[in-house]
SELUM-223753 format. One record per residue (C-alpha): residue in one letter; x, y, z. Coordinates in steps of 0.02 Angstrom, whole numbers, plus 50000, padded with zeros to 5 digits. Layout:
N
AXYZ;...
This chain:
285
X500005000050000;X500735016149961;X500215031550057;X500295049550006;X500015063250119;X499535083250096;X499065092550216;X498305106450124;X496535101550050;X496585110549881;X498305103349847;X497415085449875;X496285089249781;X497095095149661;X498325078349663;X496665068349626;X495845078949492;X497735076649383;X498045058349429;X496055053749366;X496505065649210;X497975053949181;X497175037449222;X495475036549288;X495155017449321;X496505022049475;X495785020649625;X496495026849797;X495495028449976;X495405047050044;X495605048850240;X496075062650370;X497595059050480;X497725069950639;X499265074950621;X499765073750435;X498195080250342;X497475073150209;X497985053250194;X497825046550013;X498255026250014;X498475017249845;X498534998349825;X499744996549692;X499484977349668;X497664982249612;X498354997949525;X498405000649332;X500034999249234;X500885017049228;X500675020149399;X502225028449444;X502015039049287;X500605045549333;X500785048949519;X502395058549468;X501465068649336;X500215073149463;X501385078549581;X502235090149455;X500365098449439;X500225101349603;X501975108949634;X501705118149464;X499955126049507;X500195128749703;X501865128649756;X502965138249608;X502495154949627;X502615155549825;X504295148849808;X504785162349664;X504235174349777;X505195169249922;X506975170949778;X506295186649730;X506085195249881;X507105187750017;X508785181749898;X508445197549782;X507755208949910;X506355216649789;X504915223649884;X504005233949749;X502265223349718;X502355230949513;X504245222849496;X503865205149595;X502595204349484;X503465207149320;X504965196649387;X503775181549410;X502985183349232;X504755184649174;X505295169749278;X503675158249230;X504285164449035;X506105156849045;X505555141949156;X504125137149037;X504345144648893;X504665135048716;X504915151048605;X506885154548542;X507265167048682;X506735156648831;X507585143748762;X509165151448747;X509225160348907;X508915143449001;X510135132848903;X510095115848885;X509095110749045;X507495107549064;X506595111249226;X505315099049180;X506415085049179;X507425090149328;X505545090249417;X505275074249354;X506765064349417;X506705073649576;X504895066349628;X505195051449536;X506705043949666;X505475050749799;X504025041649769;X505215025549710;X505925023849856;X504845027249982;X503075019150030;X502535033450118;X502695049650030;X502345067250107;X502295080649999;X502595095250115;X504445086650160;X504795083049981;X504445101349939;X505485107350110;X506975093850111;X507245086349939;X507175101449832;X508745110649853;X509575105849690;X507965111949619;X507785127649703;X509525132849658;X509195132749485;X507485144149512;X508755156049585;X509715156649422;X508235157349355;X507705169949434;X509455180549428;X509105180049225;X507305185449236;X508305200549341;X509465202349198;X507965202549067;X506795215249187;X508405226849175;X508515227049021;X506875231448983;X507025245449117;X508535252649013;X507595251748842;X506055260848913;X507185276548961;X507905276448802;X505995274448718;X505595288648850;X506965298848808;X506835299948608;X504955301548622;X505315317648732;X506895322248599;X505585318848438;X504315329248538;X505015343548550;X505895346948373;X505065354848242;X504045340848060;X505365343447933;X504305331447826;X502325329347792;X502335309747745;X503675294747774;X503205278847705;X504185263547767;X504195245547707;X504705231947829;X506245225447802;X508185223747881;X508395239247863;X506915246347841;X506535256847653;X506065274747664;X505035283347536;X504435300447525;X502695306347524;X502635306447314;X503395290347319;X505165290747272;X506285279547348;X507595289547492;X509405282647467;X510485277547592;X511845290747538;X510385306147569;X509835297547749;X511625298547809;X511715316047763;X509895320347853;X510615311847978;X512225320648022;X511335337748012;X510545329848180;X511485328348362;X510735310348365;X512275305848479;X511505316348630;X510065303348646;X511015287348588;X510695284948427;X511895283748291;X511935287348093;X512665268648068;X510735262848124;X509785264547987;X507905260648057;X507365272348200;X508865286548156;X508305292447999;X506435294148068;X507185304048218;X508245315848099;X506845320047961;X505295321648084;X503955316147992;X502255322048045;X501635305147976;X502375288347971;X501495274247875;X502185256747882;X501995242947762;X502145226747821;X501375209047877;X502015208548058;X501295222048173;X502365214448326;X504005215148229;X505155222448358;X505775240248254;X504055243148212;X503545242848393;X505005255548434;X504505266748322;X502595265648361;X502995267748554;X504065281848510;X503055293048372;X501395286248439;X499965293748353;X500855297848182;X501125280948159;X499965270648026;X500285251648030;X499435245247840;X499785228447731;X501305226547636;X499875224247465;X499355241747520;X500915250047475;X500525262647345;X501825265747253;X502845255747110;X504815249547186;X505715233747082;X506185226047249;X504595223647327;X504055207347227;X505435199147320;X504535203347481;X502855200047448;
């Protein structure tokens, strides 16, 4: 008989809901222990195949859903020292991003381990090699190894918040630079691209030669920008009262600079809208 103890109800719960997910001809006998909470007991002769699988699967739900956060929190603000609600927060979503994520950037930052697995063997030797299994000691005693590599974890999500910190002064500060100067130019039309392709408002196409001169008539250097970065510097140096971007990917990371930074001028439209004739843009159709 193999006996599984929580002592907080909705973690139980919880435990039973994600083990019948996995398996539901399982069956287990619920009781309250005085001292140890809720007492789940499993007969594993009369269990299903898979058992282990599944108990360790629901175990990882559990620890994912209830315990996770709490213990992110605990990193943040007692190895970190952050006390500001609006950072914890943002650290957590952060953290939760390069623990779980599966897009390019989480999965660079967080190398070639996977938490998942880690999770996995951890509760896996517990529940192997024990017959009675308490979840609140696993989560207290046998987690170290685990919890040092939320603390890296967390110590990147730090890195990543920091960043994002520095690039929203330097959003604030050419928004406040572009502001203030005087529209040396009615219409800009862009096309999406690396770099991006300027054209004036009748349509001609702006060559790189006449940007870098625009450019140096500008002290772009006082707010960090630079005439070798051709995407967000030539905007900045001709001023355009209106911007209007051809493209297929709103979320493309330039054009989201340049939106947060001119704001209302900017017009987001398909790359088929673009309304003027240019021999390249077959090729990016």
């Amino acid at each position: 008989m193999l006996e599984l103890y929580f002592s907080s109800d909705k973690e139980a719960i919880r435990f039973c809901e994600q083990l019948f997910q996995y398996n539901k001809k399982i069956e287990l006998h619920w009781k309250t222990h005085e001292e140890w909470g809720n007492q789940l007991l499993l007969d594993e002769n009369n269990s299903p195949y898979r058992l282990m699988e599944c108990l360790v699967k629901s175990m990882i739900d559990v620890f994912l859903i209830h315990r996770l956060t709490p213990m992110l929190k605990n990193i943040i603000t007692g190895k970190y020292y952050y006390s500001n609600t609006e950072e914890i927060e943002r650290l957590l979503e952060l953290t939760n991003w390069i623990f779980l994520g599966d897009d390019a950037d989480s999965l660079e930052l967080r190398g070639a381990d996977d938490p998942l697995e880690m999770l996995q063997a951890l509760f896996y030797a517990n529940i192997n090699t024990l017959r009675v299994i308490h979840f609140d000691s696993i989560i207290q005693f046998r987690m170290q190894p685990f919890k040092k590599r939320l603390i890296d974890y967390v110590g990147l999500a730090i890195d990543e918040f920091k960043r994002e910190e520095d690039h929203q002064t330097f959003i604030n500060t050419v928004r406040e630079y572009v502001t203030k100067r005087e529209v040396n130019y009615s219409t800009i039309h862009i096309l999406q691209g690396d770099p991006f392709i300027f054209f004036r408002e009748n349509g001609t196409l702006i060559q790189n030669d006449e940007l870098q001169n625009i450019m140096q008539k500008e002290p772009l250097f006082m707010i960090g920008l630079h005439s070798g970065e051709m995407n967000l510097s030539p905007l900045v140096a001709m001023q355009p009262r209106c911007i209007i971007i051809y493209g297929d990917d709103p979320s493309e990371p330039k054009t989201q600079t340049i939106m947060n930074i001119f704001e209302e001028r900017v017009t987001l439209m398909s790359k088929q809208q673009f309304p003027f004739s240019y021999y390249g843009l077959h090729n990016q159709l």
